[in-house]
N, C-alpha and C positions, 0 to 999 in steps of 0.2 A: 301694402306692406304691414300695414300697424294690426290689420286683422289675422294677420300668419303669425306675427308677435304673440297675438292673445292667445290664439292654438298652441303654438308650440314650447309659452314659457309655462303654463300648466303639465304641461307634459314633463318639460325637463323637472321642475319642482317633483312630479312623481317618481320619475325616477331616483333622486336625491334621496326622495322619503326610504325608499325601496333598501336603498344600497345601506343604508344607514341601520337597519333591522338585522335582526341576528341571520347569519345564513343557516342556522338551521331550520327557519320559517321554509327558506324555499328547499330545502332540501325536503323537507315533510310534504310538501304538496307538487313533488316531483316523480311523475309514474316512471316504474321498474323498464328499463332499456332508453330511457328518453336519454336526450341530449339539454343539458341544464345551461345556459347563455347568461352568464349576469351581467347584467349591466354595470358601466364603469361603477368605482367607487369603491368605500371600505367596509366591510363587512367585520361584526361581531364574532368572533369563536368563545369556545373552542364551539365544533363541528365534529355530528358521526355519518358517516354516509353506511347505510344499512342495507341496501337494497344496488343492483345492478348499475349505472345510468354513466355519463360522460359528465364530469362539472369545468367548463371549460371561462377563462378569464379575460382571454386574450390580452396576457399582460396588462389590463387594465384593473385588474379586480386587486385589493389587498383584504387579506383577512388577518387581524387582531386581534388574539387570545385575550389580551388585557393581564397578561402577567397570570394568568389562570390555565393550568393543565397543557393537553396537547391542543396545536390549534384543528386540526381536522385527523380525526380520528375511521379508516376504512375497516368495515365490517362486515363484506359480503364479496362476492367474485364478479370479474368482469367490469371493475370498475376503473375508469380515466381519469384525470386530476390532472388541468393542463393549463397554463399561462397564469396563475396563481401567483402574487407572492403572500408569503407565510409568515407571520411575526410576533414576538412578542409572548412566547411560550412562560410557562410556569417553570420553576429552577429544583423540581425535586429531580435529584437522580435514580429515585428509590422509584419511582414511578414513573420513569424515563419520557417526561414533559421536554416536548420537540414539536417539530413541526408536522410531521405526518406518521402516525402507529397504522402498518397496513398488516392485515390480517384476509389471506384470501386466494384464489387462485385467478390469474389472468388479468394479472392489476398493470394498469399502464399509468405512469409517474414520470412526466415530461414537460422540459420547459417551464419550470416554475424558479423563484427565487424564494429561498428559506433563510429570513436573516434575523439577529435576534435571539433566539431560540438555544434551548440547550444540547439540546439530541435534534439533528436534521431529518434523516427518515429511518426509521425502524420496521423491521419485514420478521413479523414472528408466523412462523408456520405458512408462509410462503411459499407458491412456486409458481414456475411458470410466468413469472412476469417483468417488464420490462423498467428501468428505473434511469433517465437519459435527457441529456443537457441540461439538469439544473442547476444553479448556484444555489452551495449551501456555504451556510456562516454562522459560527456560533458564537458564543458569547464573549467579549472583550476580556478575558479575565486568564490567570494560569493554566497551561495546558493541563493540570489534572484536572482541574476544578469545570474542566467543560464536558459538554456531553460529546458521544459520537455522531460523526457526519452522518454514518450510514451503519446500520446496526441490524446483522441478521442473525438469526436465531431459531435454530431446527426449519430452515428455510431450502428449496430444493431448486434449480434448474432456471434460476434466476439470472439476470444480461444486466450490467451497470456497465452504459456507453456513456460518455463525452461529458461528464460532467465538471465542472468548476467547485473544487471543493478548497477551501484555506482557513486556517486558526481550528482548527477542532481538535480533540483528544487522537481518537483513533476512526478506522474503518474496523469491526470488530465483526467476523463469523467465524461464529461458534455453531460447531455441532450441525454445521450446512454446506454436505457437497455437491460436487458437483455446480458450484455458479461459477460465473466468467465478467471477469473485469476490464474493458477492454477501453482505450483511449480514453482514459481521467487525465485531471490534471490534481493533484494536491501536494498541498502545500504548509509549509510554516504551521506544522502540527507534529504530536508527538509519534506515534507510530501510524506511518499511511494506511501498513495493511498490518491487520493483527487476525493472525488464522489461528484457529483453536479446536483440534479434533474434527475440521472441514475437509475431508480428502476428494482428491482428483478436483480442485478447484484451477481455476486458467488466469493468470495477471499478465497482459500480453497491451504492449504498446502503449501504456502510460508515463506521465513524464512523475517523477515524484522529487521533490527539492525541498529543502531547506526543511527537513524533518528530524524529528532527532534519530527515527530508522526507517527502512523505507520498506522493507517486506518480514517481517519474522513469520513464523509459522511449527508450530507446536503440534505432533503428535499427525501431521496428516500428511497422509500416505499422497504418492502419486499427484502432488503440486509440480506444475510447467510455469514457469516464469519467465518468459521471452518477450524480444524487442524491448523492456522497458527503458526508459533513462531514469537513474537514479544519480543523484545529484546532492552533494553539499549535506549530507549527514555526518555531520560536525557532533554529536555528542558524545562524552567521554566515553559512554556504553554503547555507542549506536554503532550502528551497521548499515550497510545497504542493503544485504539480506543476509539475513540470521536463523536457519534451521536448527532445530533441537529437536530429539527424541523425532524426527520425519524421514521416511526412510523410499527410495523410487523418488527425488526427485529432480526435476531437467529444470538447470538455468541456461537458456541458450539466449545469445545473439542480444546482452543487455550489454547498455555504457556504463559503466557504476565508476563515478568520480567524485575525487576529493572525497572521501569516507574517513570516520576513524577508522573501521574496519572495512573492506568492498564486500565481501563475504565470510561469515561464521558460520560453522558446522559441525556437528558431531560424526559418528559412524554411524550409517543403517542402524538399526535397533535388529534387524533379520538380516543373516551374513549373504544372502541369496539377493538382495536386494542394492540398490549402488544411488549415491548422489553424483547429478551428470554435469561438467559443466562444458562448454560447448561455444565457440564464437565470441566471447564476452570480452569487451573492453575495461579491462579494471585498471585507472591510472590516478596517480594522483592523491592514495588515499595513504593514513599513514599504515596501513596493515593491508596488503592486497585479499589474501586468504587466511584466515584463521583457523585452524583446528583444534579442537577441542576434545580431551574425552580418550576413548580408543581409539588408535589407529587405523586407518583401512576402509577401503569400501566406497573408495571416489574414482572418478574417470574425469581428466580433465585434458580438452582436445582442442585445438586452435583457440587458443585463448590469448589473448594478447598482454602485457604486462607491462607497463611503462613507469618509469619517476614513483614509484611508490618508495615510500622510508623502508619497509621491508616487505618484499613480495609476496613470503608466502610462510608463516609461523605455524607450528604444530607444539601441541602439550598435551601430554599423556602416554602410555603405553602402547604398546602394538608394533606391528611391524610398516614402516613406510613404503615398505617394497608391496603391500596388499593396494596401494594405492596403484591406477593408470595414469600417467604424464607421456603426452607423444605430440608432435606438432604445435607446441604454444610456441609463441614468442615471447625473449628474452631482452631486455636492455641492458642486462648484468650478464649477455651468455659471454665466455671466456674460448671460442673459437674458430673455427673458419670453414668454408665449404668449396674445398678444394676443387669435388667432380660436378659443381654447379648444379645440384640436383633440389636448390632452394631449402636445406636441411644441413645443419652445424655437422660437420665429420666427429663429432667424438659429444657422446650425452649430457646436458647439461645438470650438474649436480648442483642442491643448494643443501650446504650444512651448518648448524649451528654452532658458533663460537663461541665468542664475550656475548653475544646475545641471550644466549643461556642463562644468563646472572635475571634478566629480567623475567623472560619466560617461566624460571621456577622462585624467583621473587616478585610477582606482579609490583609492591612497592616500588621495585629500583628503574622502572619505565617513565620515573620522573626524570632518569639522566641521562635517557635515550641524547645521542647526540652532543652529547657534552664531552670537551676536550679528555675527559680522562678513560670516559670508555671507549672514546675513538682510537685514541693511545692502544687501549688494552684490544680493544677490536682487530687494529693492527698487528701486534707483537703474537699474541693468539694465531692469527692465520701464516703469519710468518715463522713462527715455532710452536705449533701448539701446546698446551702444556697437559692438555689429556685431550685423549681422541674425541674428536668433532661429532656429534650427534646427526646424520644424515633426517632430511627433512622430506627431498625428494630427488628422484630420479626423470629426468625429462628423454627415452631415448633417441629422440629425433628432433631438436630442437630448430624451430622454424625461421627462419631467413630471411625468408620473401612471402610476400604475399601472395 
């Protein structure tokens, strides 16, 4: 026995020495396609991978920037990064210090944990690759003040599956269509998804909570937002999903609960073009639908509406009849369905009253629900005192499911 001792405590000392050295040693003496195996232990960063190869951890490996730059930095196509955790990043934002800047085609970024760090992973000029089951986590500190979990940038055709993302600033593409986000979990950050001239991007079956918003998206065309659960965006400005100046696009078949807002929207920017919404459970938020801006240029179709403080508000000009309302369900409809055909006998109308005071005073939304504009809420609907501003028109108001 004592002679296997002397063999193999030399050995493990070697390896010790190994893990302890910077990973860039072995990255340099690593040929173009291999597969790189580190041995357990902590390795030095930061790190560039330059050249083709697989660096694989199997969740044994940590690597530690030491408070300096990014900790592993990709610089070439075709490259793997897998069972890693990443730590300990440098805190410029100017230089977006994180735990992985990938620059490349056919990059595969899986199963690693990134904690620590100010920016999680960053994909500039990107495509074609795949980004899936990691945990990322940024730094303990105010949600402005941290970097993004995942940050893409003139990035093309790119797949973010299953990953565990909480405390970070935002997920931020800009100026990158065409990728698909598909069963994330994030959390307890400020904006989940922050899309910026990205069009025909896919957000589809992720859960998102406790955010201050859960999808906005700015100037890009042809966004599908379906299955997700959006959840407990509670900030004064927040939303569950918030469109401006985006025109062509489909929220179908999401839960969006408990929101200040469940959905904000403007009109198409192009009168040819429509925002769809479609299947969606909006309950519980104090604003179901928000409109903003010009009127016109929505379809909204079996949509469900439950216990919201106000289902569905509009401000601005336009005509509310350019809008589509046909089969949602109502918990305010005012009707009955006489020939059983699962559709209210007579259209469901919602128009504006004493509400109006806040909608064109945003100030007086501090007295939402206060005895005196319930009074006034009341006496308005029961005599009004100037005609009621019509919001929407639902002609076939849903019953049954």
């Amino acid at each position: 026995m004592r002679p296997l001792l002397l063999f193999v405590l030399p050995l493990l000392l070697t390896f010790e020495a190994f893990a302890n050295q910077p990973l860039q040693a072995w990255l340099d003496t690593a040929l173009p396609g291999s597969v790189l195996r580190l041995p357990p232990g902590t390795y030095r960063g930061p790190a560039i991978i330059d050249k083709p190869l697989t660096l694989e951890g199997n969740s044994k490996v940590v690597v530690d920037a030491g408070g300096q730059g990014t900790v592993l930095t990709i610089k070439a196509d075709n490259v793997t990064v897998r069972g890693l955790t990443l730590r300990n990043s440098g805190d410029s934002h100017d230089k977006l210090d994180g735990g992985i800047m990938g620059e490349g085609k056919g990059l595969l970024i899986e199963n690693n944990v990134l904690e620590d760090v100010l920016f999680g992973i960053s994909l500039h000029k990107t495509t074609d690759s795949v980004v899936r089951r990691n945990h990322i986590r940024s730094r303990a500190v105010d949600s402005a003040d941290r970097g993004d979990g995942i940050r893409l940038w003139y990035s093309t055709g790119n797949r973010f599956e299953h990953n565990d993302i909480a405390q970070i600033r935002d997920i931020t593409v800009s100026n990158s269509p065409r990728n698909r986000f598909t069963g994330n979990l994030i959390r307890d950050s400020r904006r989940a998804f922050n899309f910026l001239f990205s069009h025909r991007s896919i957000v589809e079956n992720n859960r998102l909570e406790k955010n201050s918003t859960g999808v906005i998206a700015l100037n890009s065309e042809g966004l599908i937002i379906r299955h997700n659960h959006i959840l407990h965006a509670m900030d004064a400005s927040g939303a569950g999903v918030a469109l401006k100046e985006t025109s062509a696009a489909l929220v179908l078949g999401n839960e969006i609960i408990h929101c200040a807002h469940g959905i904000m929207a403007d009109s198409p920017m192009n009168p040819l073009n429509r925002i769809v919404f479609i299947d969606n459970v909006i309950a519980h938020n104090i604003t179901g639908i928000y409109f903003y801006g010009a009127k016109g240029g929505h379809i909204a179709i079996n949509n469900t509406f439950k216990s919201n403080l106000w289902p569905v508000t509009a401000v601005g000009d336009g005509d509310p009849e350019n809008d589509v309302w046909w089969g949602n369900s109502w918990d305010n409809y005012e009707g009955f369905d006489l020939d059983g055909d699962g559709f209210g006998d007579k259209p469901h109308e919602l128009h504006a009253y004493a509400d109006r005071i806040w909608l064109e005073t945003p100030s007086a939304a501090f007295f939402r629900n206060s005895p005196v504009l319930e009074l006034l809420d009341f006496l308005e609907r029961l005599a009004p005192f100037s005609s009621p501003t019509l919001i929407l028109r639902d002609t076939a108001p849903r019953l049954r499911k």
